[in-house]
N, C-alpha and C positions, 0 to 999 in steps of 0.2 A: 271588487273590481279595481279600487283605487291602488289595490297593495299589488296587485298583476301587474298592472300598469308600471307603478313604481320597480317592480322586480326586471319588468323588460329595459325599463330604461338605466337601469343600474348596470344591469347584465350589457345592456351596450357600451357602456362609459367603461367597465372593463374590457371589454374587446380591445377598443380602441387603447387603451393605457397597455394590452399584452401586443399589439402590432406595433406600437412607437417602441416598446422595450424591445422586440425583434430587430426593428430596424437601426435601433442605434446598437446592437450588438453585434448587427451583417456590418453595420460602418465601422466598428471597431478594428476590424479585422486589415482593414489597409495598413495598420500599423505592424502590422506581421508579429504580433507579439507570442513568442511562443512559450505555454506552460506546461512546466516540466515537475511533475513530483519527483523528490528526493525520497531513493530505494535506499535501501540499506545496502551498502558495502561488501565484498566476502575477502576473507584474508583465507588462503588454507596453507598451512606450515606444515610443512615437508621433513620431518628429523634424517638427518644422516649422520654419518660416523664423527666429523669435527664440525657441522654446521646446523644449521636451522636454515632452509631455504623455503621464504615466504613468496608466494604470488599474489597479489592484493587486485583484483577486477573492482573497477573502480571508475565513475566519471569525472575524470582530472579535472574538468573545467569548473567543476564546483571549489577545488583547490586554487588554479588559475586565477579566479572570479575573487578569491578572499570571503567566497560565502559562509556565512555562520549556519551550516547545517542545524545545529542543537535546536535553534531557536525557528526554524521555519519549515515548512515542508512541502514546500512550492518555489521554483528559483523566481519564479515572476512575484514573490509576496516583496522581494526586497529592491534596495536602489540599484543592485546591480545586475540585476537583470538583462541589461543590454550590453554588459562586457559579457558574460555569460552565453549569449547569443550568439557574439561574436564571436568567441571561440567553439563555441557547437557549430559554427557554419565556416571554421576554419579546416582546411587541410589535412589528413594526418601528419604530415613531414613538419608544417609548420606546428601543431603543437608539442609536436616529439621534440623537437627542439627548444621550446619555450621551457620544455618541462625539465629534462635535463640542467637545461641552466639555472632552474630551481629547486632540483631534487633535494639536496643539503637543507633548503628551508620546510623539504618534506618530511626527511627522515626527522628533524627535530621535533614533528608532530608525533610519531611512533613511539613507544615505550616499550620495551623487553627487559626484563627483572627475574636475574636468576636469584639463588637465595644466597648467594656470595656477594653481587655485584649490577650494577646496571649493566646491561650489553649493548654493541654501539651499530647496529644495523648499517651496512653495506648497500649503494643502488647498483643495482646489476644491469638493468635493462628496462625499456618499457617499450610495448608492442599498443599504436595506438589505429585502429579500425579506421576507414574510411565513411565517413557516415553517409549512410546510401540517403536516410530518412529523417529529415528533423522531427518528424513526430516525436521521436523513442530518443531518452536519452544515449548516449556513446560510453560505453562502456571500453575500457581501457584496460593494460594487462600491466601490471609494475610489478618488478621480480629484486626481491632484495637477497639478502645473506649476512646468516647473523654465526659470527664464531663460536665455535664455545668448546671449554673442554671437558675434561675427566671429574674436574669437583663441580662442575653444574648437573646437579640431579635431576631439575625442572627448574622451567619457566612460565611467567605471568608476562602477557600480551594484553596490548590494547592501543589506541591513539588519541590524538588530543579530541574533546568533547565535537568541537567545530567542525572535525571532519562529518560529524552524524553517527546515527546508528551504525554496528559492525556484528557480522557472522561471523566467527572465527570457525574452521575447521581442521582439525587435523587429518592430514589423508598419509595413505601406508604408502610404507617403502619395500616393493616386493623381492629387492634387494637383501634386504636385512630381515626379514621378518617371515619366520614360518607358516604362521596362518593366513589364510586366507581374503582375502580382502572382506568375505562374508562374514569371517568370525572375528573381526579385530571392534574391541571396541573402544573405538576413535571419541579423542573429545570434539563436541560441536556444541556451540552456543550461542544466541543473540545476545551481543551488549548491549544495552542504551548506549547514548553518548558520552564519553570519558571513562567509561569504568573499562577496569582490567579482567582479565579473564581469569578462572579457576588456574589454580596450576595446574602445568601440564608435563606431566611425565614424560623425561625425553631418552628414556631406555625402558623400555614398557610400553605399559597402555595405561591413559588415563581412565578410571570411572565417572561415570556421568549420575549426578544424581536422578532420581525420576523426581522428586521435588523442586528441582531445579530447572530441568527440564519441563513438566507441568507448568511452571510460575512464566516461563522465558514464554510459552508458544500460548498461553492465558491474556500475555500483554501481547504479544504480535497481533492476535486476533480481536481482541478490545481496539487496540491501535488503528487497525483496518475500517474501524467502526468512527472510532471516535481519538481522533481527530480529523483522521486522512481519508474516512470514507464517505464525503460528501452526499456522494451518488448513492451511496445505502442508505443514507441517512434520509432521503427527501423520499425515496421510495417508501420506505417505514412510514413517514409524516403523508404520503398519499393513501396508504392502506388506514392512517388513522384519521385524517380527515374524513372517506367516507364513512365511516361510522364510528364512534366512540362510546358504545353501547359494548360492551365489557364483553360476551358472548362470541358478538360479530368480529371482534377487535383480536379475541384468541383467535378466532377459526380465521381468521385471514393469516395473522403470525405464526398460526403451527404448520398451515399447507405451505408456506414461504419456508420455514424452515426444512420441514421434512424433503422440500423439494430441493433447495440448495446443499444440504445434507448428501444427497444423493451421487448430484452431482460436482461436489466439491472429493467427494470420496473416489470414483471411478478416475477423476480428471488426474486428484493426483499420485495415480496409481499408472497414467498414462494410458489408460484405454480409449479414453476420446481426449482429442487434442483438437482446439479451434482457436486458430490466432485474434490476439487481442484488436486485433484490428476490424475485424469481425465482430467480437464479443462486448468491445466496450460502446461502438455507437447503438446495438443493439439494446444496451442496458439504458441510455438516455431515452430512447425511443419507450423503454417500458415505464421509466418514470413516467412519462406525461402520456400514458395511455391512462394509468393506474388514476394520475389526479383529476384528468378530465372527465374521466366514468363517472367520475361523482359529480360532475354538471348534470349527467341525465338520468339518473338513478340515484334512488334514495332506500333501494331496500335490497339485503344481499340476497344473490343468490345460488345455483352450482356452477352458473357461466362464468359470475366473479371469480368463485374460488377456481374453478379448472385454470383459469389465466391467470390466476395469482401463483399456481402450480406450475406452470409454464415458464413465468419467468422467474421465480425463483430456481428452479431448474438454472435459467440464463445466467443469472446471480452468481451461482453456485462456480460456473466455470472464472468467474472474475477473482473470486476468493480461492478459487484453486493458482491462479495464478500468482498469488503472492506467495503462498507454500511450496512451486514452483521456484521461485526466486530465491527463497532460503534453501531448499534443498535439503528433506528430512530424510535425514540417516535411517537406513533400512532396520538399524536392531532398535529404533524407536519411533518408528515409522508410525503405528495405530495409536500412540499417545501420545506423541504429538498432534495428530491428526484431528484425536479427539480435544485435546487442551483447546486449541486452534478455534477450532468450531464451535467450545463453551464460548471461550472467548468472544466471538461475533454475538451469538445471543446475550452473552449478559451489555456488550455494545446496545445492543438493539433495543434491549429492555431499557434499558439506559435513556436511551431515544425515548421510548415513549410513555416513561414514566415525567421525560422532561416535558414530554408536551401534553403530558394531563394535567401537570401542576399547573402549567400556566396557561392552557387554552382550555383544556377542560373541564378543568375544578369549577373556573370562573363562567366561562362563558358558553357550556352547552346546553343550557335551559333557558338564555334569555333568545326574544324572539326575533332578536337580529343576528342571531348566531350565522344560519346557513347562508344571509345575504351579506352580511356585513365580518366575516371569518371565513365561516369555509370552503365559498365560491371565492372568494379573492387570493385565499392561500394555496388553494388547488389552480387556480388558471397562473399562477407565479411559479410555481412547482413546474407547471407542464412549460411553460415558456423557460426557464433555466433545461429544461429536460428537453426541447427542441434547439434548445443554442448549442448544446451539449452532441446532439446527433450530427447538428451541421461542421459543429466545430473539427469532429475525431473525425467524418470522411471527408471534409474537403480541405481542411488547414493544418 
């Protein structure tokens, strides 16, 4: 009776500590602070008969800002955050203007290396959108042009580290080029930050390795997991909190997978399309359904898993939208798809091999486990997973 007692009044002491973390979260918010993940970049270079004509889609204000993309992956993680803002809530005219008058400090971020000589990139132009929405970064269009003649065989692309991660792609000139837009096989790659690109053949076609290819969309989908993918992460840590009984622990992480599997594969094939705006407060909402279940249930059953199927389903279109965002070349389209996909599971594994080392190696057999761990990790989980739902639809 004494330990009831004691559980009731614990269980209130945390309520109360998840409604003051609510509310200084709803107060936060007067500060209009807006966070932005940093996407990776797309460069697609255009070969023609005396030039290389690059388009780089790009949010300048990370450039504008002086942010060190390499090192962070959130614009709100650093001090400038609030210049940043300030030009995400600027104008298009006014940044087009800003930017031009700094382009020369841009182009010296760029690198083109033929196997003769450095080549010295041209700004042509930049087309910058009106931003309807501060939610979504502002993606921007910069169109450069780089010379070149008859002894350049190929070129290596890339930018300085700072600017972030970069997709480079080659797209056809149906000018010059017999085949098909379906049959060309175009280079495409993710850089990390500062590295250069495979060379690339600029009368032909580049090959692409599928090792290469493999390793590049292995890290994109780890990437998604771990570091950037918060929101998967706390979801994984909700399905392992309710149980960590080895059994229950698979059958929760295979119907999650097979379910996001599903739907990571039709989404990015374009059969179902569901704006993120939709899909992401959606996913907040399933974290803290997922940690809170486990306040009133302590044994699984087919109700858990059918909803654990459900929203991994959800999941599934989140993860489609990164794949999305890089834009997988149709002659590598299913291997990519699948690299991608390891990718997030061995993230995931990742996950909860981290939190068996240290929550459940030590502490799932002593008998403060459920009061004093996994009721307070799970009502934190659902309280970040409700700040998160109100955050994407009203801020």
């Amino acid at each position: 009776m004494k330990i009831n007692k004691f559980k009731v009044h614990f269980l209130k002491a945390i309520f109360v500590i998840f409604v003051a973390f609510m509310i200084t979260c709803v107060s936060s918010t007067s500060q209009r602070s807006f966070s932005h993940e940093i996407t990776p970049a797309i460069a697609e270079l255009l070969i023609k008969k005396n030039e290389v004509q690059i388009d780089i889609y790009f949010s300048v204000e990370i450039f504008l800002a002086d942010i060190d993309a390499s090192s962070t992956k959130d614009t709100n993680q650093t001090n400038k955050s609030d210049i940043y803002d300030g030009y995400r809530a600027s104008d298009s005219a006014s940044i087009t203007q800003l930017f031009k008058s700094k382009s020369s400090s841009f182009i010296e971020l760029i690198t083109i290396n033929s196997e003769q000589k450095v080549l010295q990139p041209q700004f042509v132009s930049i087309n910058v959108p009106e931003n309807s929405s501060l939610l979504y970064p502002r993606e921007s269009k910069i169109v450069l042009k780089v010379p070149i003649d008859e002894k350049d065989k190929q070129i290596l692309f890339g930018w300085n580290k700072k600017l972030g991660p970069l997709i480079v792609r080659q797209v056809s000139n149906s000018l010059n080029n017999s085949k098909s837009g379906s049959e060309l096989q175009l280079y495409s790659a993710y850089l990390p930050p500062g590295e250069l690109s495979a060379p690339i053949v600029l009368n032909g076609f580049t090959s692409v390795s599928s090792i290469e290819l493999i390793k590049d969309y292995l890290f994109i989908g780890f990437e998604h997991i771990i570091p950037k993918g918060l929101d998967h992460i706390l979801f994984v840590m909700g399905l392992f909190l309710f149980s960590i009984k080895f059994s229950q622990l698979i059958a929760q992480v295979s119907i999650f997978t097979i379910a996001h599997t599903i739907t990571l594969a039709i989404a990015s094939i374009g059969l179902v399309t569901i704006p993120a705006s939709i899909v992401e407060p959606l996913i907040a909402l399933s974290i803290s359904y997922v940690a809170l279940e486990t306040l009133w249930h302590t044994r699984m059953g087919w109700s858990r898993l059918v909803v654990i199927f459900g929203f991994g389903l959800l999941h599934g279109l989140g993860f489609a939208s990164v794949l999305m965002e890089i834009g997988l070349s149709q002659q590598h389209f299913i291997t990519g798809l699948i690299a991608f996909n390891v990718g997030v599971e061995i993230g995931q594994l990742a996950v909860i091999s981290a939190a068996y080392l240290t929550i459940g190696l030590f502490f799932s057999k002593a008998r403060f486990y459920r009061s004093f761990v996994q009721i307070p990790l799970s009502l934190l989980i659902a309280a970040i997973g409700v700040w998160w739902f109100i955050e994407r639809v009203f801020f």
